[in-house]
N, C-alpha and C positions, 0 to 999 in steps of 0.2 A: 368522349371516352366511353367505351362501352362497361357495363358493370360487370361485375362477378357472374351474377345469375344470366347474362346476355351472352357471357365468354361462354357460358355452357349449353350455351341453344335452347334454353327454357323456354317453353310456348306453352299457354294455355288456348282454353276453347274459343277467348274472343280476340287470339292473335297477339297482346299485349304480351310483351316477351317475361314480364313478370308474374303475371296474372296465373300463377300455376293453381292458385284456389283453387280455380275452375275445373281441376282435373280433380279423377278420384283416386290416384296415387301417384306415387311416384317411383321413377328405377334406382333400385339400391345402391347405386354406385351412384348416381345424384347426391341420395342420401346423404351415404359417408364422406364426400369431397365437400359437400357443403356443414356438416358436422365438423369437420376438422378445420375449416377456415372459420367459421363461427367460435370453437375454443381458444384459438389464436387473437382473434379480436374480443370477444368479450371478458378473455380472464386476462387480456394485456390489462385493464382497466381494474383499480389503477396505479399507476406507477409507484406510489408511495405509499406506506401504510396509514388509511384513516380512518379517524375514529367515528364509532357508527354513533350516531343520534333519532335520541325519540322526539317526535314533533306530533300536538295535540291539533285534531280537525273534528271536529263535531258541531253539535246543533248551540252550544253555547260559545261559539266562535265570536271572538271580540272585534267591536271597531274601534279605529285608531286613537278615542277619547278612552274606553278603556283601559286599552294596552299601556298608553301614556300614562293613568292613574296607578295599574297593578303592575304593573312589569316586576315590580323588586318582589310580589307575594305571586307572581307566577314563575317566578324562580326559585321558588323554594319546592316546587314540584319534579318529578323524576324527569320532567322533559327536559328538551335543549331550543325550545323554542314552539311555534306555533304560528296557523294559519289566520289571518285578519280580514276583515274588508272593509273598504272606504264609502264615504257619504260623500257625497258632494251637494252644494245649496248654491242656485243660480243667484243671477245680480236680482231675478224677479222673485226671488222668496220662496221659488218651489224647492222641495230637495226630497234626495232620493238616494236609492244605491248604486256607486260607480259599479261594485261589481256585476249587479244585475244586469246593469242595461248599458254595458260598453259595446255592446257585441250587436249594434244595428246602425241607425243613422242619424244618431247625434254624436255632434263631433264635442266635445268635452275642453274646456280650457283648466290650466294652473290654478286659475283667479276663481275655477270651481268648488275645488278642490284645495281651498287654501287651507282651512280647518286642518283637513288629514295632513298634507305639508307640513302645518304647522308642531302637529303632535309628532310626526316623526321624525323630526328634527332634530327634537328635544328629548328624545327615547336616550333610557342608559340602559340597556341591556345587560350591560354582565355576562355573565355565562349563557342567559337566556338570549342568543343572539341569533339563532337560527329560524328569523320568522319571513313566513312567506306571506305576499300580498294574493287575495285571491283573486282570478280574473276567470270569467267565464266565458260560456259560449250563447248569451242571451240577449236580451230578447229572441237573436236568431231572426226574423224578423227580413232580411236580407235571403238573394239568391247568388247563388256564386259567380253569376256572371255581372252583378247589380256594382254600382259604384261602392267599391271598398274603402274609401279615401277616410271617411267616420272609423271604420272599425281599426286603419293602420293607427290613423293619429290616437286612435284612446290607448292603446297597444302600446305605443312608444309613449302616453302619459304614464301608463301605469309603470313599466320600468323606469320610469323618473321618477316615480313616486317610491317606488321599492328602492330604490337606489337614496332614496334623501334620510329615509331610514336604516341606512346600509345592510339593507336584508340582502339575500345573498341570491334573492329571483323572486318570482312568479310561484304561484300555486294556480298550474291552467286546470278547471274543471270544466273536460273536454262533457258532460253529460247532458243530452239533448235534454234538459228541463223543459225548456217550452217551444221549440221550433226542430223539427227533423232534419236537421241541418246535414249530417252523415249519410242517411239513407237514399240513394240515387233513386227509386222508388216513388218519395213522395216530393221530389226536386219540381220545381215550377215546369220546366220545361220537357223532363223527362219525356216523354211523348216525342219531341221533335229533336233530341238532342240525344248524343249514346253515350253509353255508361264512360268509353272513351275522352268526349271531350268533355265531360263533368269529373273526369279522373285527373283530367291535365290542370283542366281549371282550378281543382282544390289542391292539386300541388302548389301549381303558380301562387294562391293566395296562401299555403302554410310558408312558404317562402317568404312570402311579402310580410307575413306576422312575426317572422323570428326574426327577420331583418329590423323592423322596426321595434321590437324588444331589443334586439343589440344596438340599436341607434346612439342610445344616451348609457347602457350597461353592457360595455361589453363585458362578456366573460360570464353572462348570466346563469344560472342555474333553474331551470322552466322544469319544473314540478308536476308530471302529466297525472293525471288521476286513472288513466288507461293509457298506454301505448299501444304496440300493435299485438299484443298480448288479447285485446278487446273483440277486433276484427276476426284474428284469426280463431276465436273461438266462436265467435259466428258461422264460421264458416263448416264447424263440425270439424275443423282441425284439417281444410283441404279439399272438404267432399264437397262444398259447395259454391260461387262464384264472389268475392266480393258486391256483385250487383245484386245480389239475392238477400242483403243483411242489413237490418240497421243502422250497424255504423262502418259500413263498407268503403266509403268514401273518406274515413279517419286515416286510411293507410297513405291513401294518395294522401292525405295532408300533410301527414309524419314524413313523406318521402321529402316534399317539400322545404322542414323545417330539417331534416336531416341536410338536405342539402344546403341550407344558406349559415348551417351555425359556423363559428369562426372561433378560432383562437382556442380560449378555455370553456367557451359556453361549452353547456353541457345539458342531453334530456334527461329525464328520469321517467321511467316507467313506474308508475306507483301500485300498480295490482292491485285493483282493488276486487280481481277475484279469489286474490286470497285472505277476503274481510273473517271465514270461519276454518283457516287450518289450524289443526291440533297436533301435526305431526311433523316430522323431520324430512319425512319421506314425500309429504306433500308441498312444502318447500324446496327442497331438491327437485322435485319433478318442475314444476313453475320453475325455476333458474333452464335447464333443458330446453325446458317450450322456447323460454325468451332468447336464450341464446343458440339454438338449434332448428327448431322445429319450423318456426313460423318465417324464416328466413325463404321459405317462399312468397311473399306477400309483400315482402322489403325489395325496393327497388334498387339499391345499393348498402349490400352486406359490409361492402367493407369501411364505408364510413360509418355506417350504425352501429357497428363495434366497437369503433372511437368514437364516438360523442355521443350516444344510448348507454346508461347506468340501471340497474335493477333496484328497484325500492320493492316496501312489504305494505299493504294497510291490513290491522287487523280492528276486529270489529268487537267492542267490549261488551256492547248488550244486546250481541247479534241474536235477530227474531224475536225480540220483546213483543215485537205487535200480536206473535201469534201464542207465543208461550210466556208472555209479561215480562217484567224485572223485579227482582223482591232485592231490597237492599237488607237483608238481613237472614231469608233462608235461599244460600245459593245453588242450591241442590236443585232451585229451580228454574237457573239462568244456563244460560247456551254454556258461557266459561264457568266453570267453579275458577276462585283464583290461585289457585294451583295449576288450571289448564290454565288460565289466561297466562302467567306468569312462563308458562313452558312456552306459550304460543310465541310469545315477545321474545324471550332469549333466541329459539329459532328462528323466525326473520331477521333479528337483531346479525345472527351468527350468517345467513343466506344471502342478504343484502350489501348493495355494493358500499351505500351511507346512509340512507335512511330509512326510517318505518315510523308507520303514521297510524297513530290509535283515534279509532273513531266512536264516538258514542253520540248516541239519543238523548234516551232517557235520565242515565247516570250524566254529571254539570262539573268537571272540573274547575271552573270558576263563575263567578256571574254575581247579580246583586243578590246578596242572601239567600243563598241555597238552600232550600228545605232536608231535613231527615231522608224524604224520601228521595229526592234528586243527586245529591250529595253521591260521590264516590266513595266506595265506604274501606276506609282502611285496610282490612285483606288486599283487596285490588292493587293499593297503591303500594303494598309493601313488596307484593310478589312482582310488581314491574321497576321496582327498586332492584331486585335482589338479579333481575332480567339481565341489569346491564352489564356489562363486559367489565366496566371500571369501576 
């Protein structure tokens, strides 16, 4: 069946009937046909009224021994949950992080993974039930066309893992740490292979990912830290090819997983270009981008309207490295918590369910917090007073 964007004879410069990056505009009747199927599909979503949730992801992100210990005093915080990640320890004594290193070629058993199993098992959540496992894209360490059989089976470990916890998905942090896994650029083969068939290939494998996340969860909830939201601002919003971008080869993926989700799965876009908005109006624009604009770059608008969600990440101690964090004169942090406080209610009010507060430096939990790491009460009251409820 041909797509949306194919019914209307879209072609870019390397023939790929989606690939309109590649051009440097486009004609305003395109525009508007495809503006008005984009409102259709992304404010159908979602049918019922839900309530939005805050979920904490930072540098004091807990493993599943934690979480298991604090859970009842990480509830008593303004979130509705939070992002985790798991150890795993061989039968030979080594151990390490499943989230690190799922994303190459070891293939990971239960029997590794028993500990974290163990602890999420036994999780009482309460209200605090909104927690996502995290999974990444690393070591990376693999080429797209390399045997994937390691990275499907850890993939369908970890939604069995998410699932024994009854979390409600995945936290993918699609972010090249350590291998350029997106960029067609620095691909192995690049040289004797075209942007083309590394476009088809990373489809075929975000297919084979979200399949095998729905294997043992269906109905998951996969938590992106960028969608196509990432790509298409590479691209200069159009002017440039997705083969010319770092993560140009994330769209083909998304198309991918757009195509194999079923049922109630569901993606989420997490913007995490919107880690420093301060205004309503920069919210609203980002909703536009994701539901209008970049729908040249999507290879089928009309299921990414059904099964792509808009989330927010905002960012609490954004550019500390260059202008520090004082937990006590805030006059000289990015947010005063009065901005941070506005920033939260508006993604809160933008977002289709959630928004995700990130910090460094400031530690909403951990083992004994110092004075200066400590989130310091302004913050937490104004992301109190954020919520809708």
């Amino acid at each position: 069946m041909e797509t949306f964007a194919q019914s209307l004879n879209i072609k870019g410069s390397s023939g790929d009937s989606r690939r309109i990056g590649a051009r440097p505009y486009l004609r305003l009747e395109l525009s508007l046909c495809i503006g008005i199927w984009a409102l259709w599909t992304m404010n159908a979503y979602p049918a019922e009224s839900v309530t939005k949730k805050l979920i904490e992801f930072g540098w004091d992100e807990p493993d599943t021994v934690f979480l298991r210990s604090n859970i009842q005093h990480m509830a008593e915080t303004p979130f509705d949950g939070c992002v985790f990640h798991a150890d795993f320890r061989l039968a030979s004594g080594n151990k390490g992080s499943f989230t690190w290193q799922a994303w190459g070629t070891q293939t990971f058993s239960e029997d590794d993974l028993a500990g974290a199993f163990a602890d999420l098992k036994a999780l009482r959540p309460g209200r605090f039930k909104y927690n996502f496992l995290r999974f990444n894209t690393t070591p990376a360490q693999v080429d797209w066309f390399d045997d994937y059989s390691a990275v499907l089976s850890n993939a369908a470990l970890a939604a069995r893992l998410a699932r024994a916890g009854n979390c409600p998905g995945i936290l993918f942090d699609i972010e090249q740490y350590e291998g350029a896994l997106f960029d067609y650029r620095k691909q192995r083969d690049a040289k004797s292979k075209s942007w083309e068939l590394y476009a088809t290939q990373a489809r075929l494998r975000g297919s084979q990912v979200m399949r095998a996340f729905q294997e043992v969860s269906p109905g998951l909830c996969v938590f992106l830290t960028f969608g196509y939201s990432l790509p298409w601002s590479e691209t200069g919003q159009g002017k440039k090819s997705l083969a010319e971008c770092r993560y140009g080869l994330l769209a083909s993926f998304l198309d991918g997983m757009v195509q194999a989700a079923e049922g109630k799965s569901r993606l989420v876009d997490g913007h995490e270009l919107s880690y420093g908005f301060k205004s309503a109006a920069q919210f609203a624009s980002a909703r536009q981008t994701v539901s209008h604009d970049l729908l040249p770059i999507v290879q089928d608008p009309k299921r990414y309207g059904q099964v792509f969600t808009l989330g927010f990440g905002v960012w609490l101690d954004r550019d500390w490295r260059t202008r520090g964090w004082d937990p006590a004169d805030f006059s000289k942090n990015y947010f005063s918590p009065e901005e941070f406080g506005t920033s939260v209610g508006e993604a809160l009010s933008a977002c289709d369910e959630f928004v995700w507060i990130y910090s460094e430096s400031p530690r909403w939990w951990g083992p004994a917090p110092s004075s200066q790491n400590k989130v310091p009460v302004p913050y937490i009251d104004a992301m109190r007073k954020a919520r809708p409820n």
